[in-house]
C-alpha positions as CSV (number, residue, x, y, z in Angstrom):
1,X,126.8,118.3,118.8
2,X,128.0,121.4,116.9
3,X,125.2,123.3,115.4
4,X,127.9,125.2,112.8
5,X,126.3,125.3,109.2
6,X,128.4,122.7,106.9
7,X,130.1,124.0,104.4
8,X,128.7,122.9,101.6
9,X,125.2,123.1,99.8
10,X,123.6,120.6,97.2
11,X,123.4,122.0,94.0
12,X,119.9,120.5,93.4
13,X,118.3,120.5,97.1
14,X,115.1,119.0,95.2
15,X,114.6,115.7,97.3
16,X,110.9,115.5,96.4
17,X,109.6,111.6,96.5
18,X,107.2,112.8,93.6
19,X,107.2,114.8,91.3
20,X,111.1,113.9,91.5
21,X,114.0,115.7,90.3
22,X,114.4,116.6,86.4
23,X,117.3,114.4,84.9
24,X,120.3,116.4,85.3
25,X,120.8,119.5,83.0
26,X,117.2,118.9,82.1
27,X,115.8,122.9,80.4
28,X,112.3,123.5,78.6
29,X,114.5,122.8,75.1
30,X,114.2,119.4,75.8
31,X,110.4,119.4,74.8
32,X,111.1,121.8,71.7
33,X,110.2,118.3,69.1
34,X,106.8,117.9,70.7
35,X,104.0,118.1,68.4
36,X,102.0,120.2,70.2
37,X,98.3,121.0,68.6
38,X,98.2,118.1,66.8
39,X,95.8,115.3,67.4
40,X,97.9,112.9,69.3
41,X,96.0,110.4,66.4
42,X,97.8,112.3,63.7
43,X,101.1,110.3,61.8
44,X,103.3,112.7,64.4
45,X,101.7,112.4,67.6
46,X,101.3,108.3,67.2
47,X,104.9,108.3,66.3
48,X,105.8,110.0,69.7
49,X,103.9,108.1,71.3
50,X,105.0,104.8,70.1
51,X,109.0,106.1,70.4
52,X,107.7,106.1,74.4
53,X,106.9,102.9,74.4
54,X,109.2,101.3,72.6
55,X,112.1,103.4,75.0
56,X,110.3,102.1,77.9
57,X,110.1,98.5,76.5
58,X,114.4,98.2,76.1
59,X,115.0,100.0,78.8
60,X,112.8,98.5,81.4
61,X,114.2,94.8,79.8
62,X,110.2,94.0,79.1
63,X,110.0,90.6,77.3
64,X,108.6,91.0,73.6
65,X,105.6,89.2,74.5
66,X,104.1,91.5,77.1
67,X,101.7,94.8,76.6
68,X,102.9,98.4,77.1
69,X,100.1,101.0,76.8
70,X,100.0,103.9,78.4
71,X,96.5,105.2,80.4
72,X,95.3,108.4,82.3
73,X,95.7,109.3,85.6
74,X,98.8,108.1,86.4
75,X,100.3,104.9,88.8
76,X,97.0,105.1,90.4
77,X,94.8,104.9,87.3
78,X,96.9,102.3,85.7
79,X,96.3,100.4,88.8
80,X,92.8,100.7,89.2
81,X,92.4,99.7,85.5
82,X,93.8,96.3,86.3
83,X,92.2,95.7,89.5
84,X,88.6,96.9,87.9
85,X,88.9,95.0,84.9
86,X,90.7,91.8,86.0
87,X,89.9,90.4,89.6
88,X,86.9,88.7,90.9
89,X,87.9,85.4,89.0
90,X,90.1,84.1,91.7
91,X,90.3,84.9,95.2
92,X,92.6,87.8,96.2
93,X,95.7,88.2,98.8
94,X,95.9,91.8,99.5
95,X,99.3,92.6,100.9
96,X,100.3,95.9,102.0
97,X,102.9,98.2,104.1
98,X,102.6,101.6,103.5
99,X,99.4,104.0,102.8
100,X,99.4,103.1,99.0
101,X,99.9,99.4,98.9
102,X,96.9,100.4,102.2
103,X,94.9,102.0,99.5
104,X,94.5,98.7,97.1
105,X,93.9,96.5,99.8
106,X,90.6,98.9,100.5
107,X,89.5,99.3,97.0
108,X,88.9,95.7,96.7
109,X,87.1,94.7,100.2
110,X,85.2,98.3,100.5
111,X,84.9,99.5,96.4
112,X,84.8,96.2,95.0
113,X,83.8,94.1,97.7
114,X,85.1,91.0,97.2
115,X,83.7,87.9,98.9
116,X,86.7,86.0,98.7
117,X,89.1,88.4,99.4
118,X,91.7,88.8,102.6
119,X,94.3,91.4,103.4
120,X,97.8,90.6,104.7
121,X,99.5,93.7,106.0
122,X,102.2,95.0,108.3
123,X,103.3,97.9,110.3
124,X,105.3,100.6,108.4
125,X,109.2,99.4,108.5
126,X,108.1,95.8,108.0
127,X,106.8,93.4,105.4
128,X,104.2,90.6,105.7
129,X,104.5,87.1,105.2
130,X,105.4,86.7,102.0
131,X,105.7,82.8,102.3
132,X,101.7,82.8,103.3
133,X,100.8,84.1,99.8
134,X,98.7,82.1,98.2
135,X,99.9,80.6,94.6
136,X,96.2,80.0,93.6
137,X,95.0,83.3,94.2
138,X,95.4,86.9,92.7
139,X,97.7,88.9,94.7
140,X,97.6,92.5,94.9
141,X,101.4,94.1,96.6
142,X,103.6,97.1,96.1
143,X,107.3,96.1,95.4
144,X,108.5,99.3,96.7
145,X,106.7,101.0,99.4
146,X,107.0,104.6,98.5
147,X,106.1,106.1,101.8
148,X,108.0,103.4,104.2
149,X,111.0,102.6,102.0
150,X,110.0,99.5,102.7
151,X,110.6,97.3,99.3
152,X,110.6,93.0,98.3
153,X,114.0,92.0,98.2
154,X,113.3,89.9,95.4
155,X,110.2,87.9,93.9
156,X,111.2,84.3,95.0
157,X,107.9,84.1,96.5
158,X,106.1,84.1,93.9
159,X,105.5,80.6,92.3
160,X,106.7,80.0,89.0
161,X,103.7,77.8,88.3
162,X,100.9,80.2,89.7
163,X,97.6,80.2,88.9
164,X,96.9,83.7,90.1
165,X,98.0,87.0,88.3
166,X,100.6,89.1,90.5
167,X,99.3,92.6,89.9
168,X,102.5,95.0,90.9
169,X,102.5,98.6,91.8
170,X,105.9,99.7,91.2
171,X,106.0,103.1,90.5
172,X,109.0,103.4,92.6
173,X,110.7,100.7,91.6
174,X,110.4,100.8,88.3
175,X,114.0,101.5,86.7
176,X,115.9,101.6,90.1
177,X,115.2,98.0,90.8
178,X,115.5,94.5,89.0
179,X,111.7,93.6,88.5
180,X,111.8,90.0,87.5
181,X,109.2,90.1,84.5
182,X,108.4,86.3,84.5
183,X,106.8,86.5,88.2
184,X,104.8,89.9,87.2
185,X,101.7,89.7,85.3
186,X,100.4,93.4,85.3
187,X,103.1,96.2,86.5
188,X,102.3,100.0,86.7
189,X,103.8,102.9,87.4
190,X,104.1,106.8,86.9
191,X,106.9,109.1,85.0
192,X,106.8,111.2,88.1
193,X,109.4,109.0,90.0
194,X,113.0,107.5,89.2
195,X,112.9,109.1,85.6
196,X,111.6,112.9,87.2
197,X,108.9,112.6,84.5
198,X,105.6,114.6,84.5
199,X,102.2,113.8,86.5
200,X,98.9,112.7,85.1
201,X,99.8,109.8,82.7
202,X,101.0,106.0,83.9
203,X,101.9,103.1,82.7
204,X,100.3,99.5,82.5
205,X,102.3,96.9,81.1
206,X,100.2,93.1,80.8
207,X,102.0,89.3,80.6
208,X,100.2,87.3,78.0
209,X,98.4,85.8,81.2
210,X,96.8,89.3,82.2
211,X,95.8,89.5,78.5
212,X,93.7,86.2,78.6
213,X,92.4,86.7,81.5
214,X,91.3,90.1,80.0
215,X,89.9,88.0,77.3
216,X,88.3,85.1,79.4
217,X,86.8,86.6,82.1
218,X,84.0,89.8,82.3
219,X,83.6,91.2,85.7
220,X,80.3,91.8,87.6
221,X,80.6,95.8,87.8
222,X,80.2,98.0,85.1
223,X,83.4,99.2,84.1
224,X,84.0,103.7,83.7
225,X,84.7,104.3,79.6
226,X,88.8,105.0,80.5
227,X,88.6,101.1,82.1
228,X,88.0,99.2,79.4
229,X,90.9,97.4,77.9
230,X,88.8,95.0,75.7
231,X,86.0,95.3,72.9
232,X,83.6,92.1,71.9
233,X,85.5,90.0,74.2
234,X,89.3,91.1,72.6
235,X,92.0,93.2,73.6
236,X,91.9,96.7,72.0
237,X,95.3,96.2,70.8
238,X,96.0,100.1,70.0
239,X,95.7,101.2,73.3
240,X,99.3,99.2,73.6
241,X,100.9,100.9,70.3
242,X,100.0,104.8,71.0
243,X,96.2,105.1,70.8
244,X,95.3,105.8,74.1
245,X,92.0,105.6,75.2
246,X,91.7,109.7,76.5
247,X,94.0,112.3,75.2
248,X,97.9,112.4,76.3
249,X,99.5,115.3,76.8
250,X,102.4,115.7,74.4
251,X,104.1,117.6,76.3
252,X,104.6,115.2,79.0
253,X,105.6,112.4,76.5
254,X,108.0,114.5,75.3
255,X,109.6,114.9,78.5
256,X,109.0,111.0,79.4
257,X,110.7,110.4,75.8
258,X,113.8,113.1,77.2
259,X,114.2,111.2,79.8
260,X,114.3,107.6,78.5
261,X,116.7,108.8,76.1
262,X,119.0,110.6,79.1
263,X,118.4,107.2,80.4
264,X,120.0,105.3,77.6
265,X,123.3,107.6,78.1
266,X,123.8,106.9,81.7
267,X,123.9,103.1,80.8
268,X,120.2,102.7,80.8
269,X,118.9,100.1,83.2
270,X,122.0,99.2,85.1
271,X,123.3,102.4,85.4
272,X,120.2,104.2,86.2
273,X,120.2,100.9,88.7
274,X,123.8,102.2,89.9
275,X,122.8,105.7,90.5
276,X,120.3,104.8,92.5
277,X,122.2,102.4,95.1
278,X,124.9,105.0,94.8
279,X,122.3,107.9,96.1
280,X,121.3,105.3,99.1
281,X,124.3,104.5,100.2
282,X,125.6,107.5,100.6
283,X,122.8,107.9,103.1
284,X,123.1,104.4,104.9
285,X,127.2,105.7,105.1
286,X,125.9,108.8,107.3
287,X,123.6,106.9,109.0
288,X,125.8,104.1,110.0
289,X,128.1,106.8,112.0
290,X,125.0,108.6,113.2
291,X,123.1,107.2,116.1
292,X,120.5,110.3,116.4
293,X,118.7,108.5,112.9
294,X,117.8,105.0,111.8
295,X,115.9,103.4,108.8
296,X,112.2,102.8,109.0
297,X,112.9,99.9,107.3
298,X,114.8,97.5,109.8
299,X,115.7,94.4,107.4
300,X,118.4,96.0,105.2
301,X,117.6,93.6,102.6
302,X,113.7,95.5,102.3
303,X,115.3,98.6,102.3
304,X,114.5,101.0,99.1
305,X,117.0,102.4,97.0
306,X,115.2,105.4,96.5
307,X,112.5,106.7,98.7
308,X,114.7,106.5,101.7
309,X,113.0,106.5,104.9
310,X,114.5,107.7,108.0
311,X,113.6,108.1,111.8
312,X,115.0,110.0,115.1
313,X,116.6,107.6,116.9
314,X,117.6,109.5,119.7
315,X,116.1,108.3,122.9
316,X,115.5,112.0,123.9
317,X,112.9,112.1,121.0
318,X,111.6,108.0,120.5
319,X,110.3,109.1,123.8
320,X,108.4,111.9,123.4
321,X,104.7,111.2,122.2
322,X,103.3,110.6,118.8
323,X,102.7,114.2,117.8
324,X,105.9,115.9,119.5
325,X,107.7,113.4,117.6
326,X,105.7,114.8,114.6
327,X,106.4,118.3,115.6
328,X,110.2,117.5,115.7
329,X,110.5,116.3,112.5
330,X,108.5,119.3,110.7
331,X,110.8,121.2,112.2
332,X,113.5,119.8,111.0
333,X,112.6,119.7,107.6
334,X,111.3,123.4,107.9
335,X,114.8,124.3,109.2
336,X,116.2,122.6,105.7
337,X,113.6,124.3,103.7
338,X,114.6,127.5,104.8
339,X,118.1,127.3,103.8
340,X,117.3,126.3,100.5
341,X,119.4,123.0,101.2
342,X,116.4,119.8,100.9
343,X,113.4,120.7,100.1
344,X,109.9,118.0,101.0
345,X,111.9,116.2,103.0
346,X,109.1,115.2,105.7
347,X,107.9,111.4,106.0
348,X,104.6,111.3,104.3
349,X,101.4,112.1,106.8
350,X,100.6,108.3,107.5
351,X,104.1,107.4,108.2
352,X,106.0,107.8,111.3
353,X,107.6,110.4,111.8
354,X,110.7,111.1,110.4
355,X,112.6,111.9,106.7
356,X,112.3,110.7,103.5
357,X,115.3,111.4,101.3
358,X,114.8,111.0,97.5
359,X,117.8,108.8,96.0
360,X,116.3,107.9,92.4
361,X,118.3,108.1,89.6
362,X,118.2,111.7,88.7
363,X,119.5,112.8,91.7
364,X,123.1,113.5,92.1
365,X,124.9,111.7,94.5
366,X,126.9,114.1,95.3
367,X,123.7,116.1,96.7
368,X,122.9,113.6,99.0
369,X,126.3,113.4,100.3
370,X,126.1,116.9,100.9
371,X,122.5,116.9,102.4
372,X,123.4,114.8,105.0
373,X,125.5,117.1,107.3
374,X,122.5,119.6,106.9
375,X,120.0,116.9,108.7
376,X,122.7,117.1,111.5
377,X,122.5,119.9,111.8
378,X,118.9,120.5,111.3
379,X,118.9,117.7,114.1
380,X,120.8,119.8,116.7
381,X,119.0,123.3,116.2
382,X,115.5,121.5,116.7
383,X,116.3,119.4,119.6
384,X,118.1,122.8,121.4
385,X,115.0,124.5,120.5
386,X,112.9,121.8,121.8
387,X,115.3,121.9,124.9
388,X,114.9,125.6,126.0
389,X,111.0,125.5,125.0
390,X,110.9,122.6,127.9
């Protein structure tokens, strides 16, 4: 295996899974319309604020009936402001994959502690049994697993007629995959991801179920001021038109708003949708001729479209032990680092080792495909290196 150096370099080696890529041709000017001190409650800020919503709502596809607000502390906080406010009515299926879906399943037996509560997990690369999910009961899942690129291939197991809310983490998924809104009751996410939006702020979007259950049901724990979605038993309705409940930065709605609005010129939903797949296959191409790397993700129907998780398949290294395999890897994303051609390209610390290859929608395609040669080569200097060391 030649250890040459390809020809050609990605324009944008950014491969980040989060913060992700600015949209293409993306410059501070973008953010020159955002009110910046002013109250975010003043006529201009609110008006900001509610253009971000009402992008996210037609682009996203959300149905007119369902709640957009948006909440501190990004993916995460949105999600612990559904879990903490909304279960304990019904028992909970906790499903998980990867270390974030991992992270719900042990704020509601260990934070929470609910009796009647029971997790349902497998290894990273695999999903669990969907089919054993239980259409009575709550269920907690992650419809794309950020750190395995391990993803639901579509929500036919959830039960048209549930009596449990779905409660969806999809801050990955969001705008690069076809979430089918009448299976999801409460979705989150983060601007960091497929849009290459700024950190700190998320977003919680409610079904009219979540809402009355919201409404119906008060939980046992006291619930943290930046919780509360409800006041004398009703749902603060302004936190879902632009009056959130801690100050936004405007900043960073301006730069979601520039990017919904980039959004909207690439063919919004289906072409950011497009992009996407584009960006992965360009990888599964490579991979398909490459027997040194594999998916983690076995199944290619589970396999994400844009945190794109890959492993050494080369006997040579499968066989070495868990942290020489971990020592490989670093190197080879340290080798790609250094000549400026993919830049935090190593598998998150839970994961197995390997890659993960950003392919959301403001990445060019035409990056990855230039990327890919690099790995090789990144590949063959490591394992020489690793060679003479032995």
């Amino acid at each position: 295996m030649t250890q040459t150096l390809p020809g050609v370099r990605p324009v944008n080696p950014q491969f980040s899974s989060g913060p992700c890529a600015k949209r293409p041709g993306w410059t501070p000017d973008a953010l020159k319309a955002a009110p910046l001190g002013r109250s975010h409650r003043a006529k201009a800020g609110k008006a900001r604020l509610k253009r971000a919503i009402d992008l996210t709502r037609e682009i996203l596809q959300v149905p007119a009936d369902y709640r957009i607000g948006i909440v501190p502390a990004s993916d995460t906080g949105a999600y612990e402001m559904a879990m903490w406010t909304m279960l304990g009515a019904r028992p909970v299926d906790c499903l998980a994959w990867e270390s974030f879906g991992e992270g719900w399943v042990n704020d509601a037996l260990k934070q929470l502690k609910l009796k009647d509560a029971r997790a349902m997990k497998a290894p990273y690369g695999a999903l669990p049994d969907l089919s054993a999910v239980n259409p009575e009961h709550d269920v907690l899942f992650t419809w794309n697993g950020t750190t395995s690129g391990v993803r639901v291939p579509n929500a036919d197991w959830i039960a048209a007629d549930r009596k449990g809310l779905t409660f969806c983490d999809a801050t990955s998924a969001a705008f690069a995959q076809a979430l089918e809104w009448p299976k999801l009751d409460i979705v989150t996410y983060s601007w960091q991801k497929v849009l290459g939006g700024e950190a700190a702020h998320g977003m919680l979007i409610l079904s009219p179920r979540a809402v009355e259950r919201l409404e119906s049901y008060t939980p046992a724990w006291p619930l943290p001021k930046i919780f509360r979605l409800t006041s004398g038993g009703k749902l603060i309705e302004g936190i879902f038109a632009g009056e959130t409940i801690n100050t936004p930065s405007m900043l960073c709605v301006e730069d979601y708003i520039d990017a919904l609005e980039w959004a909207q010129s690439v063919g919004s939903l289906k072409g950011l949708m497009a992009r996407c797949d584009a960006n992965a296959k360009a990888v599964a191409d490579f991979v398909a001729q490459k027997p040194f790397l594999d998916f983690l993700a076995k199944d290619p129907a589970t396999r994400s479209n844009t945190s794109v998780c890959l492993v050494f398949s080369d006997p040579d290294i499968a066989a070495l032990a868990v942290d020489e395999q971990a020592t490989f890897a670093k190197t080879v994303a340290n080798l790609l680092e250094k000549e400026g051609v993919g830049l935090d390209l190593g598998s998150y610390r839970d994961a197995p080792p390997g890659l993960r290859i950003w392919c959301g929608a403001t990445v060019e395609t035409s990056d990855v495909a230039a990327l890919m040669p690099w790995i090789e080569w990144a590949y063959a200097t490591a394992k020489a290196g690793f060679a003479q060391a032995a």
